[in-house]
Backbone as a printed PyTorch tensor [residue, N CA C, xyz], in Angstrom:
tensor([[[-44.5660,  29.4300, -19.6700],
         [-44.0950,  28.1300, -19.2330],
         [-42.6820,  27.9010, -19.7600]],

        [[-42.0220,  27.4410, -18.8360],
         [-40.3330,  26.8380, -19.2790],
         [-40.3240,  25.8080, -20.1280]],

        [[-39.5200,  25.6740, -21.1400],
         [-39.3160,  24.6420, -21.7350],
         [-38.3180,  23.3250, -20.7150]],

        [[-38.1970,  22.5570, -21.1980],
         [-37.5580,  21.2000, -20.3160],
         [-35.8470,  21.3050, -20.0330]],

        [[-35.4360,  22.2160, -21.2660],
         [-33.8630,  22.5480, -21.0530],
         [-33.5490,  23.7190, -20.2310]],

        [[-34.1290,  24.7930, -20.3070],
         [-34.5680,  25.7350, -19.6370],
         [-34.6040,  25.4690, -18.2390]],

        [[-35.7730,  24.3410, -17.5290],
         [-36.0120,  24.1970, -16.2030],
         [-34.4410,  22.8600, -15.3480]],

        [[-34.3010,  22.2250, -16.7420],
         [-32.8130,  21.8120, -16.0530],
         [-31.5590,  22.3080, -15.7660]],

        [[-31.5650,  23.1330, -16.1560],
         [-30.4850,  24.1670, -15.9110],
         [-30.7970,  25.2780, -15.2730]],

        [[-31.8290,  25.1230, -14.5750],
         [-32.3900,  26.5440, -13.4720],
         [-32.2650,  24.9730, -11.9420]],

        [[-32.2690,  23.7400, -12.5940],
         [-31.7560,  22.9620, -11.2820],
         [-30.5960,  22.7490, -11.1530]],

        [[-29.8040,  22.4810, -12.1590],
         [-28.2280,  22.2940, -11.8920],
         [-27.4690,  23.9900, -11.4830]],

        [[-27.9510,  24.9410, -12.1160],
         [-27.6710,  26.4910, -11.3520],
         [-27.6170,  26.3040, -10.3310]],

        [[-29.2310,  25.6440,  -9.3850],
         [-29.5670,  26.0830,  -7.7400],
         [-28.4790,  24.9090,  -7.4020]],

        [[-28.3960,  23.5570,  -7.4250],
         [-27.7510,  22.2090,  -7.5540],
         [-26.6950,  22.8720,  -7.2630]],

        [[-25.5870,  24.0180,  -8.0140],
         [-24.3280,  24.5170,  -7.8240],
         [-24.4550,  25.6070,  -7.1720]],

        [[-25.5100,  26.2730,  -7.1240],
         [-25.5140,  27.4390,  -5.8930],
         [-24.0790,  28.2970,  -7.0630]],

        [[-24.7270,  28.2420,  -8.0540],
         [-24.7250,  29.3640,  -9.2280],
         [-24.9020,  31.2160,  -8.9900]],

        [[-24.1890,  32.0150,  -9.0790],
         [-24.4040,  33.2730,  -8.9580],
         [-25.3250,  33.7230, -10.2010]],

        [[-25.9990,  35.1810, -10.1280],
         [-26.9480,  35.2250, -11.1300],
         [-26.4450,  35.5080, -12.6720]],

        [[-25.4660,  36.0210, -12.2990],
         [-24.2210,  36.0300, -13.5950],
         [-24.0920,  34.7670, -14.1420]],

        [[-23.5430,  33.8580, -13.2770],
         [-23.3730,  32.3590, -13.9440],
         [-24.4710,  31.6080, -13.9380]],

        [[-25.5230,  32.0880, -13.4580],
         [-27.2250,  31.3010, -14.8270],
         [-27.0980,  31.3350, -15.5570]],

        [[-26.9010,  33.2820, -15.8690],
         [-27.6070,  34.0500, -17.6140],
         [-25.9650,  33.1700, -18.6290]],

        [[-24.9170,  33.5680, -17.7020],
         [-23.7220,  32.6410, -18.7710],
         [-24.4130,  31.1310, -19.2850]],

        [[-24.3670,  30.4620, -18.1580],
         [-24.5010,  28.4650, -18.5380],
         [-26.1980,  28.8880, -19.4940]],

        [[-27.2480,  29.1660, -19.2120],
         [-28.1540,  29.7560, -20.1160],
         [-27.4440,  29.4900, -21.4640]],

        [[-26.6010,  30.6770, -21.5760],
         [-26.0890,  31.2440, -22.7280],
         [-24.8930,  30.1000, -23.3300]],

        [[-24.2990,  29.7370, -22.8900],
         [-22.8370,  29.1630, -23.7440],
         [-23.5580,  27.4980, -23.7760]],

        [[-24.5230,  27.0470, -23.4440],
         [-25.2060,  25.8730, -23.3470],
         [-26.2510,  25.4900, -25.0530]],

        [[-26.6110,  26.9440, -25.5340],
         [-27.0770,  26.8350, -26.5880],
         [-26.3790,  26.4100, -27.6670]],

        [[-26.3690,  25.3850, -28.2420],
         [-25.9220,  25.1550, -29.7590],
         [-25.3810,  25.8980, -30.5560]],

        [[-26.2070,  27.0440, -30.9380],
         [-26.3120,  27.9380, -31.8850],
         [-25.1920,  29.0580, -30.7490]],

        [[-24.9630,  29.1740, -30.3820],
         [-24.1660,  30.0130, -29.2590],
         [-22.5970,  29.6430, -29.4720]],

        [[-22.2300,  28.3950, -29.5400],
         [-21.2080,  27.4190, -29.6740],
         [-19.5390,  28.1220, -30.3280]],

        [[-19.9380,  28.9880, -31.5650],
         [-19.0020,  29.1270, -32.1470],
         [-18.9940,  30.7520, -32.2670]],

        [[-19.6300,  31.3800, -31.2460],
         [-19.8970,  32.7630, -30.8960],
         [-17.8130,  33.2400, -30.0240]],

        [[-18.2530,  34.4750, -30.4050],
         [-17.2680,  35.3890, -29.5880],
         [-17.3870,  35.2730, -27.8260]],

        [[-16.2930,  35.3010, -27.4010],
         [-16.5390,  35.7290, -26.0270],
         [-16.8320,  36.7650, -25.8410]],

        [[-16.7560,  37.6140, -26.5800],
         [-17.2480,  39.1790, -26.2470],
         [-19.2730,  39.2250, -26.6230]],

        [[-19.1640,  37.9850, -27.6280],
         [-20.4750,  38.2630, -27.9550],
         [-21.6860,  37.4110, -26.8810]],

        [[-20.8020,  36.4490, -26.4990],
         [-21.4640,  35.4990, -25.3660],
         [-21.0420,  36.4900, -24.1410]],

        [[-20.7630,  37.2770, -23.7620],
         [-20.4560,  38.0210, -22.5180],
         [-22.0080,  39.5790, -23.0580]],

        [[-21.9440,  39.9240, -23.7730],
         [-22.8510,  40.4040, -23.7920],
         [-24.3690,  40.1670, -23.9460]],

        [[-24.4430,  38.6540, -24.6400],
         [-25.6210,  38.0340, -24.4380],
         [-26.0160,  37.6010, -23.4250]],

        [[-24.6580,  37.7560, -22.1780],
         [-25.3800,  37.1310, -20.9610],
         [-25.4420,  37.8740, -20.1240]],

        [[-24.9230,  39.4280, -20.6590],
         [-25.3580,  40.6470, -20.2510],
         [-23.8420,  40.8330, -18.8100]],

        [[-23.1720,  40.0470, -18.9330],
         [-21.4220,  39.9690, -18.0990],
         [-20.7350,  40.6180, -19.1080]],

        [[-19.3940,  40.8820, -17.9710],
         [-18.2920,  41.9110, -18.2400],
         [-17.2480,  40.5510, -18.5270]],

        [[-16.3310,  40.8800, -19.5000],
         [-15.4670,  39.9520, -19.7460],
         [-14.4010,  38.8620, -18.8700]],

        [[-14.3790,  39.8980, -17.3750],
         [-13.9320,  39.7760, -16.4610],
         [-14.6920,  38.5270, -15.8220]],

        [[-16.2120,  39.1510, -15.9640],
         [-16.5900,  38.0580, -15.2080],
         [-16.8160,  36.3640, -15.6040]],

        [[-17.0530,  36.2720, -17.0590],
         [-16.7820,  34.9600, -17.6350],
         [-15.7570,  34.6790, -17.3870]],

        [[-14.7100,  34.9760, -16.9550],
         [-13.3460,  34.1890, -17.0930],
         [-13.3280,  34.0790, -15.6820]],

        [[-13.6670,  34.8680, -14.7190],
         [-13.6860,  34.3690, -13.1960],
         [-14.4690,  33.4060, -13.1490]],

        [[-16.0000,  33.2560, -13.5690],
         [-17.0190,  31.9660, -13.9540],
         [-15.7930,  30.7680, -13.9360]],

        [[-15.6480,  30.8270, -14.8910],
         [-14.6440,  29.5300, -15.5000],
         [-13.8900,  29.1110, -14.6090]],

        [[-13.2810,  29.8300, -14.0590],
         [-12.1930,  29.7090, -12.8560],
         [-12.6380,  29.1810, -11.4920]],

        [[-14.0680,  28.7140, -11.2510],
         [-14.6420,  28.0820,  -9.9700],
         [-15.0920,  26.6170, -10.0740]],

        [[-14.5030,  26.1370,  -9.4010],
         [-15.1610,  24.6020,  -9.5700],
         [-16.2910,  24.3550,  -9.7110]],

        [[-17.8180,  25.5830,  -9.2140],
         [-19.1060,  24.9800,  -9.0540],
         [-19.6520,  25.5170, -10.9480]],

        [[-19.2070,  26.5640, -11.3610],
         [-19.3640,  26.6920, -12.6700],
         [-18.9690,  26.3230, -13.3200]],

        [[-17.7720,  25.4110, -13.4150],
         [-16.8750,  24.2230, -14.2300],
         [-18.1590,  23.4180, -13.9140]],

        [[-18.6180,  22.5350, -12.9690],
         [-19.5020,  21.8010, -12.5180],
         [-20.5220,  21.5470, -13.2430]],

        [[-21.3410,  22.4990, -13.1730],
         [-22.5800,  22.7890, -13.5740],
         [-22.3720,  23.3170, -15.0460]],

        [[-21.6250,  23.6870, -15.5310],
         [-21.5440,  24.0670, -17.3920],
         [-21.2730,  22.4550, -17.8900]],

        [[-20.5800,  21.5530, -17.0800],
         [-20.3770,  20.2190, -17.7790],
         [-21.4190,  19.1670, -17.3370]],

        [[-22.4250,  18.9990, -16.4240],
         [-23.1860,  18.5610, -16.2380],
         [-24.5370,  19.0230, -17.2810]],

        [[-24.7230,  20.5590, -17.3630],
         [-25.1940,  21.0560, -18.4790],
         [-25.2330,  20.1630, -19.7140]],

        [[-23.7630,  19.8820, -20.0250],
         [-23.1010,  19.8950, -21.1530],
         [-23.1950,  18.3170, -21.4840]],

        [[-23.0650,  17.3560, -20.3330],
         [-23.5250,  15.9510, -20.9250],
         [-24.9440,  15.7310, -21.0680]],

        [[-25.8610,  16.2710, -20.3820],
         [-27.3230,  16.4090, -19.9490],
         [-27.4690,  17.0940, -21.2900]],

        [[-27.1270,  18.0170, -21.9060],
         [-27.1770,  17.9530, -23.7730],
         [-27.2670,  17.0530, -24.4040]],

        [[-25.9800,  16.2430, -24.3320],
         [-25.7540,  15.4100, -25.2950],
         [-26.1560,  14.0500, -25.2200]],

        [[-26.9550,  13.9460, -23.7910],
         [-27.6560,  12.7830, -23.1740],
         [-29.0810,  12.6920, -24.1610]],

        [[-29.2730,  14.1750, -24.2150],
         [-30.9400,  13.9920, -25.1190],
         [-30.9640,  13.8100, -26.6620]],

        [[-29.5570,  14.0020, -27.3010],
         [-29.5410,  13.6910, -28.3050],
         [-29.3880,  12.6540, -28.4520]],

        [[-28.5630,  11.5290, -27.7040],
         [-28.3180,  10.1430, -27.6000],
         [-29.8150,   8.7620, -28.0660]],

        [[-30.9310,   9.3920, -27.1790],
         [-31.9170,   8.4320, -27.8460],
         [-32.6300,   8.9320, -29.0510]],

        [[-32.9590,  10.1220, -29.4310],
         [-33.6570,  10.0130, -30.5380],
         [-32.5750,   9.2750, -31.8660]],

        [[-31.2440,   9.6220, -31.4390],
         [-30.3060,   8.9380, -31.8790],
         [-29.7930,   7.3490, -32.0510]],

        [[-30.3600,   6.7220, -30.8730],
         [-30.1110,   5.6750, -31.1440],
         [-31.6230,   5.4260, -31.6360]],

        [[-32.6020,   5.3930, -31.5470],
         [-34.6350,   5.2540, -32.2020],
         [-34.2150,   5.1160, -33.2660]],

        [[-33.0640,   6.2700, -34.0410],
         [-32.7870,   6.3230, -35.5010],
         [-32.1890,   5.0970, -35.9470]],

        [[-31.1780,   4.5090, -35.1950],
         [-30.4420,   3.1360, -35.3190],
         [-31.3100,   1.8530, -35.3910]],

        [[-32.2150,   2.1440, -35.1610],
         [-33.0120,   1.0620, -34.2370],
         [-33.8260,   1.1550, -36.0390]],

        [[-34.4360,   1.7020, -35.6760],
         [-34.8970,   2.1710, -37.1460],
         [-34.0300,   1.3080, -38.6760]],

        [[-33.2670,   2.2130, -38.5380],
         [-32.0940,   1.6420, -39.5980],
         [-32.1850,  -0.4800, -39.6670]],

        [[-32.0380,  -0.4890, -38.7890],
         [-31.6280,  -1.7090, -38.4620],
         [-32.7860,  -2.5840, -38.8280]],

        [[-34.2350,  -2.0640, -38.4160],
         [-35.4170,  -2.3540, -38.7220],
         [-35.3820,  -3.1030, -40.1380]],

        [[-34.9850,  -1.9650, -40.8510],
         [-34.5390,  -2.0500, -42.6450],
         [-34.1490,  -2.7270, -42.9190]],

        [[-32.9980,  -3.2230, -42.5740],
         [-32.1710,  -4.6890, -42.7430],
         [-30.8560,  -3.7500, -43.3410]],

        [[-30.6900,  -2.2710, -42.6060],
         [-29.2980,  -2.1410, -42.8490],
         [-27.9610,  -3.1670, -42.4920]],

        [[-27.2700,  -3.6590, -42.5790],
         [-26.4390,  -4.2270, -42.2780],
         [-25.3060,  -3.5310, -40.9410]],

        [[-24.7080,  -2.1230, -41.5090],
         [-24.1740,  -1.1240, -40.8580],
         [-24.4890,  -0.9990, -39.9600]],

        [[-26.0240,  -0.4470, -39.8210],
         [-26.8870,  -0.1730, -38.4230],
         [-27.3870,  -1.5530, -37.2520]],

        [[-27.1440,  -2.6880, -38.2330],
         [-27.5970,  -3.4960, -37.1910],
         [-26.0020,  -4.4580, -36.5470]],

        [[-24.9790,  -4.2800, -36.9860],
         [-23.7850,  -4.6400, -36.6010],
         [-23.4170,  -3.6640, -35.6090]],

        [[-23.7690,  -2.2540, -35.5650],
         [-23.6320,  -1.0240, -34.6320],
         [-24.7310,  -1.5170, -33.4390]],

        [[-26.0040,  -1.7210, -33.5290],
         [-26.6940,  -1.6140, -32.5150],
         [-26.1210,  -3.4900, -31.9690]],

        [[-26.0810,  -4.3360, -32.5140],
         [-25.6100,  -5.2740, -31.8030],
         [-24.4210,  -5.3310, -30.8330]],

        [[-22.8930,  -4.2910, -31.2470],
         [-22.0520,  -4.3860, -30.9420],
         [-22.1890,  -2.9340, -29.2790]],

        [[-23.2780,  -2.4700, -29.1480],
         [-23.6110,  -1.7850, -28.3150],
         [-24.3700,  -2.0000, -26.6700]],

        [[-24.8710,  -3.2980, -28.0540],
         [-25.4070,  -4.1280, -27.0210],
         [-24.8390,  -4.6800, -26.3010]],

        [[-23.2050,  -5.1960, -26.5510],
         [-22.4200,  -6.0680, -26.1580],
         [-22.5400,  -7.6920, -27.1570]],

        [[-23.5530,  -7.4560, -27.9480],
         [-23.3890,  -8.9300, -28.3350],
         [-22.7370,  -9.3600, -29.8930]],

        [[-21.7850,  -8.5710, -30.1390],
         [-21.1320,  -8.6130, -31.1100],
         [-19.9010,  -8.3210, -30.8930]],

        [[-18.6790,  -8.6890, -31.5230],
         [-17.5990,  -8.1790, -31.5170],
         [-16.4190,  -8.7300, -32.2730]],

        [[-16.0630,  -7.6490, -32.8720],
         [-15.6480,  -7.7940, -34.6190],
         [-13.7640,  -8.8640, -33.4260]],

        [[-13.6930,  -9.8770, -34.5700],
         [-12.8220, -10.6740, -34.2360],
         [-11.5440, -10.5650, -35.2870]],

        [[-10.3560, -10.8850, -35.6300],
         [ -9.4830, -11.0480, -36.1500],
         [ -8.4720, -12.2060, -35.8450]],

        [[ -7.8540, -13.3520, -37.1240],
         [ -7.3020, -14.0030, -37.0520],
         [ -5.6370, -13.6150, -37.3060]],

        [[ -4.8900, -14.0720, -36.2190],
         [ -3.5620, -13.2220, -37.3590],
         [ -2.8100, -14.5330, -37.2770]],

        [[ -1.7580, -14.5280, -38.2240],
         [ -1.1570, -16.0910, -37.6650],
         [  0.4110, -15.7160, -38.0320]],

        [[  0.9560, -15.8580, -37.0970],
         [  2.2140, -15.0520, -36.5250],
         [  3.4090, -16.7640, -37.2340]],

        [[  4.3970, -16.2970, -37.8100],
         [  5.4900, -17.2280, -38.0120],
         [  6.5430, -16.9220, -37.1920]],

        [[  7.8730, -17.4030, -36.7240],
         [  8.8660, -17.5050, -36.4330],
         [ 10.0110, -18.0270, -37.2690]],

        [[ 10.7460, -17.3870, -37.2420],
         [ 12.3210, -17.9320, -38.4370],
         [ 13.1720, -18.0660, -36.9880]],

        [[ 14.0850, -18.5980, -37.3170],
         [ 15.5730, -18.3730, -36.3300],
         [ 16.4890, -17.4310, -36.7370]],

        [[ 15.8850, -16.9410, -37.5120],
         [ 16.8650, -15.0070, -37.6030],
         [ 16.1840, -14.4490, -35.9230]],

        [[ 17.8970, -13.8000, -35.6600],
         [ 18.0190, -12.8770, -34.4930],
         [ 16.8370, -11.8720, -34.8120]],

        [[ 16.2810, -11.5850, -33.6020],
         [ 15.8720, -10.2420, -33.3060],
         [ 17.3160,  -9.2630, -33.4940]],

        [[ 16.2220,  -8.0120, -33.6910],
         [ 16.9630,  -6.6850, -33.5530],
         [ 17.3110,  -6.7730, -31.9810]],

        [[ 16.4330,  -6.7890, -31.0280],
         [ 16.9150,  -6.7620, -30.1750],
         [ 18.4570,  -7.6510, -29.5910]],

        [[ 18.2150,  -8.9520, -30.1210],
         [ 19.3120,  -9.9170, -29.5540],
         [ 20.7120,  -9.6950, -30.3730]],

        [[ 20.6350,  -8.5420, -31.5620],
         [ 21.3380,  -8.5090, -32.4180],
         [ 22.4600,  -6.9610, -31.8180]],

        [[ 21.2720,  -6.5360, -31.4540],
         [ 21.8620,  -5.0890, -30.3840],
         [ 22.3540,  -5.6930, -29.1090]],

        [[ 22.0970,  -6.6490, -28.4950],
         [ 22.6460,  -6.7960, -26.9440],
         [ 24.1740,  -7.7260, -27.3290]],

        [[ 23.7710,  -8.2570, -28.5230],
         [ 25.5620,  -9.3300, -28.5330],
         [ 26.4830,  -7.9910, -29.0250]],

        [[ 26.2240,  -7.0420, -29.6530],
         [ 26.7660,  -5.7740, -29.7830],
         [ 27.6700,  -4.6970, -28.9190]],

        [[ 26.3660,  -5.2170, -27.5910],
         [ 26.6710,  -4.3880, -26.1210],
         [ 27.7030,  -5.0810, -25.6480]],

        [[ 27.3560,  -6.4620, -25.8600],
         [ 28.8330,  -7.4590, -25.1300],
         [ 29.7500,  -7.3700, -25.4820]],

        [[ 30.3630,  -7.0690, -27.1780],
         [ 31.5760,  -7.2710, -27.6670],
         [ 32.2530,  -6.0230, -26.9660]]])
């Protein structure tokens, strides 16, 4: 049986009408642990010639589908991620519950500034009577 990351990326492959080269690649450069690998070593794990990863790269439907991949990653880390916030906040973190409010939209950090004026010239007005003389 496929695991759930596995079978989404055997739909975004067909989805891009993926060659079988650029499965075993997006497969391969999609793993985590893969991330900070060689191109020579990710070209042989995906069982491609060096040639052919870099032609991969070079097509809009494998640009496509490696970044759809690639948010559809970072989409699943997002809720156990925010559960954790939620969590936090539970606690009576302060941090975590100013974060999950301001996400919500119902927070938002404000600032007062309170601006003076003198009748000293600007730099600017000090440079243009300059231009005139």
């Amino acid at each position: 049986m496929k695991d759930a990351n596995t079978v989404n990326l055997d739909v975004i492959a067909a989805k891009n009408d993926l060659t079988e080269a650029g499965v075993r690649l997006l497969k391969i450069i999609t793993k985590p642990e893969n991330r900070l690998k060689s191109i020579t070593d990710i070209c042989a794990m995906a069982d491609i010639a060096r040639g052919t990863y870099y032609n991969l790269f070079r097509t809009d439907s494998f640009v496509k589908a490696y970044t759809e991949a690639c948010q559809l990653m970072l989409l699943s880390y997002a809720l156990p991620a925010s559960a954790a916030l939620g969590e936090q906040a539970k606690r009576g973190d302060t941090a975590a519950i100013k974060m999950v409010l301001e996400l919500a939209g119902l927070y938002q950090n404000t600032a007062t500034i309170n601006v003076t004026q003198d009748n000293k010239p600007s730099l600017k007005d000090i440079l243009k009577r300059k231009a005139q003389k």
